[in-house]
KOLVEXSE-72753 format. One record per residue (C-alpha): chain; residue in one letter; residue number from 1; z, y, x. Coordinates in steps of 0.05 Angstrom, whole numbers, plus 5000, padded with zeros to 4 digits. Example, Ala and Ser with C-alpha at 12.3 -4.5 7.8 and 13.67 -1.06 7.14 Angstrom:
BEGIN
R unit code pos    Z    Y    X
R    A    a   1 5156 4910 5246
R    A    s   2 5143 4979 5273
//
This chain:
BEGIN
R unit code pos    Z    Y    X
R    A    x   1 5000 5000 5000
R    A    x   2 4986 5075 5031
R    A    x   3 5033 5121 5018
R    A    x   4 5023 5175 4966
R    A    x   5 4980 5234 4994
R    A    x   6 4950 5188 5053
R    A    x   7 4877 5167 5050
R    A    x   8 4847 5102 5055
R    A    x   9 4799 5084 5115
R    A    x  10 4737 5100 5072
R    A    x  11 4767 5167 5046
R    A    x  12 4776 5193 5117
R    A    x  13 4707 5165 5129
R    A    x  14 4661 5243 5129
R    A    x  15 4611 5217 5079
R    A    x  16 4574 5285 5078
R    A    x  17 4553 5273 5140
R    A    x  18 4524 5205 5133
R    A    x  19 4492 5231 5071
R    A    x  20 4455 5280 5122
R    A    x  21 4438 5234 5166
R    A    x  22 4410 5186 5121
R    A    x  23 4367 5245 5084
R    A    x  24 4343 5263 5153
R    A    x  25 4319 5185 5164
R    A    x  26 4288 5178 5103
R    A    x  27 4249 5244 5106
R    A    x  28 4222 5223 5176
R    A    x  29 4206 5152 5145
R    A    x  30 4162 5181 5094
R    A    x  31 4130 5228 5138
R    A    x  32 4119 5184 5185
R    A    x  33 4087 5148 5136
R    A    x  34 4042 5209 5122
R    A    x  35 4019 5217 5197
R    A    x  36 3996 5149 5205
R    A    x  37 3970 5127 5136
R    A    x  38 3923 5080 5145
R    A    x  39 3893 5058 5067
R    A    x  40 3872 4986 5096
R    A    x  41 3938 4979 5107
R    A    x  42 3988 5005 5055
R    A    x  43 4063 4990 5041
R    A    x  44 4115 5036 5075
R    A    x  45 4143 4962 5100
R    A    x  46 4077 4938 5130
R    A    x  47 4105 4921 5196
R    A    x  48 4034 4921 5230
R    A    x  49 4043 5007 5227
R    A    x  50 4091 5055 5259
R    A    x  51 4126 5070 5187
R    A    x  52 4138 4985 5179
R    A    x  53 4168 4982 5251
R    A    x  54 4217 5055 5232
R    A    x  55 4234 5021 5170
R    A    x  56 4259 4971 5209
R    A    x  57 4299 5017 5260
R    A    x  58 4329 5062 5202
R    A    x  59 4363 4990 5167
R    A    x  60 4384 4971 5247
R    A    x  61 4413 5043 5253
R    A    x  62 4451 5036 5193
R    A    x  63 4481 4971 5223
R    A    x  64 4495 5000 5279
R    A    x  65 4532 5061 5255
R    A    x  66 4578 5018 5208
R    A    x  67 4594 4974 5257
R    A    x  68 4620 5042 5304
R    A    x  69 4660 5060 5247
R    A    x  70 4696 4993 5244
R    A    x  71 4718 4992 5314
R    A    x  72 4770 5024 5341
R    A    x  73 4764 5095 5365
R    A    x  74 4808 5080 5432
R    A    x  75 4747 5031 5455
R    A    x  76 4700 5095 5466
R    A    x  77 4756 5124 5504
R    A    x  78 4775 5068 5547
R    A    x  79 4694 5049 5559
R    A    x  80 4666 5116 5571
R    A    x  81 4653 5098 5645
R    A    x  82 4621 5035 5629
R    A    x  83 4581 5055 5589
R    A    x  84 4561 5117 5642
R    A    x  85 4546 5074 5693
R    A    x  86 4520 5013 5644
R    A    x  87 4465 5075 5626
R    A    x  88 4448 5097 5695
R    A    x  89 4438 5022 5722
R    A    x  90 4374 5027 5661
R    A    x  91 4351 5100 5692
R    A    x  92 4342 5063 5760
R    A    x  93 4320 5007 5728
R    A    x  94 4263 5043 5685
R    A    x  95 4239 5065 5755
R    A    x  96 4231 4996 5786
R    A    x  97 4203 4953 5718
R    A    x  98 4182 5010 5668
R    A    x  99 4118 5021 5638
R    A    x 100 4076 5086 5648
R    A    x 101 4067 5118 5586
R    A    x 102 4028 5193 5585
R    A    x 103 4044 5201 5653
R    A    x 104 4116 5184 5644
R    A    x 105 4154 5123 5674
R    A    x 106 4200 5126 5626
R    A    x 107 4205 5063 5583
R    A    x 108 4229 4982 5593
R    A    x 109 4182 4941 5557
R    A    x 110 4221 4891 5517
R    A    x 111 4173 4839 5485
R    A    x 112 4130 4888 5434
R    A    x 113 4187 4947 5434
R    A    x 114 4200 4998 5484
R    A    x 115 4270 5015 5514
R    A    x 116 4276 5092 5536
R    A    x 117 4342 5095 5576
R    A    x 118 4333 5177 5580
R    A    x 119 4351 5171 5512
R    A    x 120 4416 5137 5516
R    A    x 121 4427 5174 5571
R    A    x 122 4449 5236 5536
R    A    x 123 4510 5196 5496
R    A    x 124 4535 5160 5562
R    A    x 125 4534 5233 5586
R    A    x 126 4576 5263 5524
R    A    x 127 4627 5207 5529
R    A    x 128 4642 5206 5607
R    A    x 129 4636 5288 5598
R    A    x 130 4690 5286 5549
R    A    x 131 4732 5228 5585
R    A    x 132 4734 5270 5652
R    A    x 133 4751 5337 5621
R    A    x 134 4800 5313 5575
R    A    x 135 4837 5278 5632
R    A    x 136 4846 5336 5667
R    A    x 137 4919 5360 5677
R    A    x 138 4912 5417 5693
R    A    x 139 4901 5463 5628
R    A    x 140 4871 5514 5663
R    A    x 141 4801 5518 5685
R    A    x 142 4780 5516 5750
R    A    x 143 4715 5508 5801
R    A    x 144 4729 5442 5821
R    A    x 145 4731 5415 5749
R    A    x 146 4670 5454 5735
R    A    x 147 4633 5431 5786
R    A    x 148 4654 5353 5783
R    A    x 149 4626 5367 5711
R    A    x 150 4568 5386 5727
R    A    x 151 4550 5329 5778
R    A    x 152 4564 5284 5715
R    A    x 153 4515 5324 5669
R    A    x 154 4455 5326 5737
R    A    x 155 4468 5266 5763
R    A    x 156 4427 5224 5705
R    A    x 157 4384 5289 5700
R    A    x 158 4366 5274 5769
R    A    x 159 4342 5209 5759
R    A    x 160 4310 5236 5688
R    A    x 161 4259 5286 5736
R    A    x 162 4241 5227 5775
R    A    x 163 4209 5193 5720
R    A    x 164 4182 5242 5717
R    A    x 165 4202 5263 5645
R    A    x 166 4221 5340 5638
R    A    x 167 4231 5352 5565
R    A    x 168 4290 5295 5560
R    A    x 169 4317 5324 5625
R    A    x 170 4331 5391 5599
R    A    x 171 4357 5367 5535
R    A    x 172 4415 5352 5585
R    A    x 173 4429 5426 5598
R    A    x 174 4451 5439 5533
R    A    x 175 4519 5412 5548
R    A    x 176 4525 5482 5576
R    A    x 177 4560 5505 5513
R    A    x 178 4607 5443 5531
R    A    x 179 4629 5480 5585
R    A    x 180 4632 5543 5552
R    A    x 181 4678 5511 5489
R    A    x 182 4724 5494 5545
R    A    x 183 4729 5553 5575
R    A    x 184 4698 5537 5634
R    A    x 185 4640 5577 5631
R    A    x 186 4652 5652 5624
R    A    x 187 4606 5707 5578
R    A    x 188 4585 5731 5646
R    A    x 189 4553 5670 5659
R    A    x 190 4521 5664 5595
R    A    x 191 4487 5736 5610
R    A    x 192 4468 5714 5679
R    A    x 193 4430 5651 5641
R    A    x 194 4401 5698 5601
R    A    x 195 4378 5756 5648
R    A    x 196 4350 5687 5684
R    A    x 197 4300 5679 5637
R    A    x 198 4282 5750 5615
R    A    x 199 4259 5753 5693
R    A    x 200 4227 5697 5705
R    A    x 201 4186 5708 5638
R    A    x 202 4171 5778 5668
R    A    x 203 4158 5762 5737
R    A    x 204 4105 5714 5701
R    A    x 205 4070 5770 5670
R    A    x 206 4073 5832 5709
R    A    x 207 4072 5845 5787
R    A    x 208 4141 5824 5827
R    A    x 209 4142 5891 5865
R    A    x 210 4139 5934 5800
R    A    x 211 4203 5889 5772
R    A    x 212 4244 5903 5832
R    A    x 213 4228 5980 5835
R    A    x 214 4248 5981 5760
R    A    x 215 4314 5939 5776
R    A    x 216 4333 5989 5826
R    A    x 217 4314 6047 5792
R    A    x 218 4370 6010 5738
R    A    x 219 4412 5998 5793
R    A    x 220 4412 6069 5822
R    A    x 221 4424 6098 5741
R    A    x 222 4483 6051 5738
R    A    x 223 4505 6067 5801
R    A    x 224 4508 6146 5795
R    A    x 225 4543 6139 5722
R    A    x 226 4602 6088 5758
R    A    x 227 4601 6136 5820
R    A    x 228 4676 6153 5819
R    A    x 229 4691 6081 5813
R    A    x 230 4677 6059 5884
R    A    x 231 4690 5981 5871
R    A    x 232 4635 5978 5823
R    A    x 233 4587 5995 5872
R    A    x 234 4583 5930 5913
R    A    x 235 4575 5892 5848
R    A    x 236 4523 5924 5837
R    A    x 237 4484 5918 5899
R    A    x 238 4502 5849 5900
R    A    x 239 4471 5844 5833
R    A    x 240 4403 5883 5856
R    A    x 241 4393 5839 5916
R    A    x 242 4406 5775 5877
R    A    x 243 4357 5801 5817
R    A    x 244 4305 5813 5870
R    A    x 245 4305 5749 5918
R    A    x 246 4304 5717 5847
R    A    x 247 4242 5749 5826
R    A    x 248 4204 5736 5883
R    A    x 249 4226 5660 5880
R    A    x 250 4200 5657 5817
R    A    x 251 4134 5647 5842
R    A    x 252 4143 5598 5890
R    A    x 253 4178 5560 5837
R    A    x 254 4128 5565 5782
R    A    x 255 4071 5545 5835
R    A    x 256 4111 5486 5876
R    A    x 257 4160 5458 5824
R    A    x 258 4126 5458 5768
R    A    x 259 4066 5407 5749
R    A    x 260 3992 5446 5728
R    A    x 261 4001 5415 5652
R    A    x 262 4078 5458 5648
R    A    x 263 4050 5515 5683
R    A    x 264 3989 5512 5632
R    A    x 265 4035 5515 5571
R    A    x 266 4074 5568 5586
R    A    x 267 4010 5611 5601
R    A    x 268 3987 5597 5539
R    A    x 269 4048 5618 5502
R    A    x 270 4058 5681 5544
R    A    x 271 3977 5698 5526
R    A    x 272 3954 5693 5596
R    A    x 273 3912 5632 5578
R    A    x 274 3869 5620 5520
R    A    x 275 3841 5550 5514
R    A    x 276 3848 5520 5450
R    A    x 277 3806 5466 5467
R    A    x 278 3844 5441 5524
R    A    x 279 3913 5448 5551
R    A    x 280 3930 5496 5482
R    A    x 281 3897 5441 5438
R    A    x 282 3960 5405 5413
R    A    x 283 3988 5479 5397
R    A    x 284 3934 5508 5379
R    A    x 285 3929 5451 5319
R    A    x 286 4006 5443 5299
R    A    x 287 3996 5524 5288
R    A    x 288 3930 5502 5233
R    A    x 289 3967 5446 5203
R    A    x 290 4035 5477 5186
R    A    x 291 4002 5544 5162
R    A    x 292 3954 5503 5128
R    A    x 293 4007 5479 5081
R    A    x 294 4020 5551 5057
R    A    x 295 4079 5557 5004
R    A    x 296 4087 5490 4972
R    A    x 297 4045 5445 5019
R    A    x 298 3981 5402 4999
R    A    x 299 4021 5348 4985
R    A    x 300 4041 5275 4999
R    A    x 301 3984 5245 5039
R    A    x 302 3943 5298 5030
R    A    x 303 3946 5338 5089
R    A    x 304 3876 5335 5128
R    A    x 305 3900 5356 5189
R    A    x 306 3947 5297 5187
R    A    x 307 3906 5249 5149
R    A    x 308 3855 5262 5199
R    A    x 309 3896 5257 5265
R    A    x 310 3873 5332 5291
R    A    x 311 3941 5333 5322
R    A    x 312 3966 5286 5372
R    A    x 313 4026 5252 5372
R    A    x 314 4032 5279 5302
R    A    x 315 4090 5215 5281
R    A    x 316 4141 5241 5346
R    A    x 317 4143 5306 5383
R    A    x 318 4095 5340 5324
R    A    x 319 4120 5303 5264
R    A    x 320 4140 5373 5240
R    A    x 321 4068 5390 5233
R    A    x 322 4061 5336 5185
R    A    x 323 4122 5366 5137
R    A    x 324 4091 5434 5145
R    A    x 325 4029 5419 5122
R    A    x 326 4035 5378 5064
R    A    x 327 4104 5409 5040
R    A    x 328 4091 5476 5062
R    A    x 329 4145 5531 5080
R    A    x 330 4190 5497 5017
R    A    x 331 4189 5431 5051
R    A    x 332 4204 5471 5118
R    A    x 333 4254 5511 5100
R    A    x 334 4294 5449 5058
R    A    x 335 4288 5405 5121
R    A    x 336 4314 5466 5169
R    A    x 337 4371 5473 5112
R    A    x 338 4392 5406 5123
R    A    x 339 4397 5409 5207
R    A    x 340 4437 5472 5200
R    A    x 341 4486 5446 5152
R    A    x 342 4501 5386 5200
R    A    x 343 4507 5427 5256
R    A    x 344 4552 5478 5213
R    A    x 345 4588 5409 5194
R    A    x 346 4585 5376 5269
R    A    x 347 4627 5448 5292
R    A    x 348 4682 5447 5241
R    A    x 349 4699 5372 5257
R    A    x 350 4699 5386 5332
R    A    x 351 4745 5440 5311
R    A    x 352 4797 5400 5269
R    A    x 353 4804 5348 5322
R    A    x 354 4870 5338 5348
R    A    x 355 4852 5300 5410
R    A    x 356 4825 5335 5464
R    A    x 357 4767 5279 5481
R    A    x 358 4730 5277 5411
R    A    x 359 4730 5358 5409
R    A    x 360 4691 5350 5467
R    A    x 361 4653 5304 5459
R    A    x 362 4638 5326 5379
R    A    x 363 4607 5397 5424
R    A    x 364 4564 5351 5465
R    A    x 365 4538 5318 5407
R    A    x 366 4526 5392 5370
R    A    x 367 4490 5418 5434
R    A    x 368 4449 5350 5442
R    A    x 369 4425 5353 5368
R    A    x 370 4414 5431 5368
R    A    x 371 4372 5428 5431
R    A    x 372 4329 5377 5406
R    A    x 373 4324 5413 5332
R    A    x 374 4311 5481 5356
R    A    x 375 4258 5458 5416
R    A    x 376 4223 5413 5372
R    A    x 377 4210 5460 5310
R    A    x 378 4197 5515 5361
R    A    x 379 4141 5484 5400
R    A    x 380 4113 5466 5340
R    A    x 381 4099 5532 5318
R    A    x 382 4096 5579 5383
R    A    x 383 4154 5612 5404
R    A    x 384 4167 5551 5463
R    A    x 385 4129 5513 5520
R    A    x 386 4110 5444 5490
R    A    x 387 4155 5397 5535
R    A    x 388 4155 5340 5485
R    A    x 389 4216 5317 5458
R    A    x 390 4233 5282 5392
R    A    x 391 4265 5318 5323
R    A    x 392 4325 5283 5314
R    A    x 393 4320 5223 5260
R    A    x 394 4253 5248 5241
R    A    x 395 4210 5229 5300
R    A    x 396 4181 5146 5301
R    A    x 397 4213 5117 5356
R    A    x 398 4273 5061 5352
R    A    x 399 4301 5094 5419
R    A    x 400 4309 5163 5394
R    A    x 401 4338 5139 5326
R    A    x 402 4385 5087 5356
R    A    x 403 4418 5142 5407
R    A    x 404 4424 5193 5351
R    A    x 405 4457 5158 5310
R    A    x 406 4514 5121 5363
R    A    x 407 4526 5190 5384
R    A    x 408 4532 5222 5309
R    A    x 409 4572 5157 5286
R    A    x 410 4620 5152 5346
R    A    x 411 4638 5226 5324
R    A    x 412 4653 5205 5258
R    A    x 413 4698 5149 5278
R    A    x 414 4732 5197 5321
R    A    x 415 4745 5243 5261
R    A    x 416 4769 5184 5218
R    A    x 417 4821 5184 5265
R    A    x 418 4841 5239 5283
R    A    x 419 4908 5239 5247
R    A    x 420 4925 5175 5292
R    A    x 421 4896 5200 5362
R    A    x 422 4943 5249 5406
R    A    x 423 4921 5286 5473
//
């Protein structure tokens, strides 16, 4: 018998956010459905097609995340390591024995499915994360912490880059806001990340010398208002030199580090490149098809840029284009409605945790899924490079679905119990 007042297992169980997750699966089933409809072969459980085989990963999921919430929360704990170095074994491994896919060596052939480790990657990451900062005694942040941290966030990144797969590596850098949650990571930081990029996108587009005259001549301003207070004055010079030795990296970086195809993208989506027949094809369509579907969309199975497969890859990284297209800015803005309110609903159970560990780790899984959300939609329509990455529990791919939802459902068995979990 519970006492009066206390819940049962299933009534601490956060069933909203199942109910998400299961909306999200069976959106991307359907559409899914829609970007590889083939009429000699119908039946959304025709497991000859890419919708029979995700039919058959959303039912494995949903094994999968009731078994997590049936086992006791303490085992995620005590394993985190384990499973950290269980996962990086596979990203060594996937060098060795993968298959080359696109120009990535990123996946372990397993009979007729493929394994990709990057993707599991990310959870073994959020659990030994939140292990080694929970652990910490002292309360107080510190450098060491921070960068111990960090070598467990780059260290699978590392071997990520050598695959060489970019887009899942820099999903990793989203555990940034981690750090931040922590305390680890200041607001000056953040503005450092962010005066990163603003030069780097404008020592892309106009000359380095003219940036680092107007960064002085910002400099010098700030300098003359701050005059009387004499300690400000070395911070700022500081700041000037390490703006400019930045800005004239920038093009070493962009030339040496990264490949033609990257370098390609970005040019297109800073204008400096117009070639919507090559490297600004995949864009180029994705912009056609989800404009296409105007207010309401064309329709189930009725998109022709889907139905005739003018954008590649259309059932993973530009499965989006499908929804756009045949349910328009409704079906859009419904499907964007549903990632924000389990994000919204990811924060405020990271926030009522008690235990230290599963409010960390409930971040990393917010930051994970955001990354993914935001990069995905927004390659899809512009406003990012295309570095090909899947939309969480919409994309086709058993991988991707599988690590999603162990990450979301370990979460959720952390929250169940929460009441019984100290530290």
């Amino acid at each position: 018998m519970n006492k009066i007042g206390e819940k049962s297992f299933f009534g601490r169980i956060d069933w909203l956010t199942i109910l998400l997750w299961f909306a999200l699966c069976i959106i991307g089933w359907f559409n899914i459905h829609a970007a590889v409809f083939d009429s000699e072969q119908p039946g959304l459980f025709n497991l000859a097609t890419n919708y029979g085989k995700q039919s058959i990963y959303i039912f494995t999921a949903l094994i999968i995340g009731f078994s997590i919430l049936i086992i006791d929360a303490k085992f995620f704990i005590s394993t985190a390591p384990i499973i950290y170095i269980l996962v990086t074994l596979l990203l060594v491994a996937v060098l060795v024995v993968g298959r080359n896919v696109g120009g990535n060596q990123a996946w372990i052939p397993i009979g007729s499915f493929r394994l990709q480790p990057s993707e599991f990657g990310k959870l073994a990451t959020c659990l030994l994360l939140a292990s080694y900062l929970s652990s910490q005694t002292n309360k107080h942040p510190n450098m060491k912490t921070l960068f111990i941290g960090a070598i467990i966030v780059l260290f699978p990144v590392a071997l990520v880059m050598l695959q060489p797969d970019t887009g899942s590596a820099l999903a990793f850098f989203a555990l940034i806001f981690v750090f931040y949650r922590e305390g680890y990571v200041g607001n000056e930081l953040l503005i450092l990340g962010g005066l990163a990029i603003l030069l780097f996108v404008l020592a892309l587009l106009v000359n380095q010398w003219i940036i680092i005259g107007g960064i002085l001549l910002l400099a010098g301003l700030i300098a003359y208002v701050l005059r009387k207070k004499r300690k400000y004055l070395i911070t700022i010079g500081a700041l000037f030199l390490g703006c400019s030795i930045y800005v004239l990296c920038v093009d070493f970086a962009y030339e040496h580090i990264l490949q033609s195809h990257q370098r390609n993208r970005i040019d297109i989506i800073l204008g400096k490149m117009d070639d919507p027949r090559g490297q600004g094809y995949n864009l180029n369509q994705s912009k056609i098809a989800i404009g296409s579907g105007q207010l309401f969309g064309k329709g189930y199975l009725q998109g022709t840029q889907t139905k005739y497969n003018f954008v590649p890859e259309q059932s993973t990284d530009f499965i989006f284009c499908t929804i756009g297209e045949e349910w328009g800015f409704v079906g859009c803005v419904v499907l964007i409605s549903i990632y924000l309110t389990l994000l919204i609903r990811l924060v405020n159970i990271a926030e009522r945790q008690r235990m230290a560990f599963a409010r960390i780790y409930a971040y990393g899984v917010a930051s994970i899924l955001f990354f993914h959300f935001f990069i995905n939609i927004g390659m899809t329509i512009g406003i990012v490079p295309v570095i090909g990455i899947p939309l969480p529990f919409i994309s086709y791919g058993g991988s991707s679905l599988w690590s999603f939802t162990i990450l979301l459902f370990i979460l959720l068995r952390f929250d169940s119990s929460r009441k019984g979990l100290n530290g």
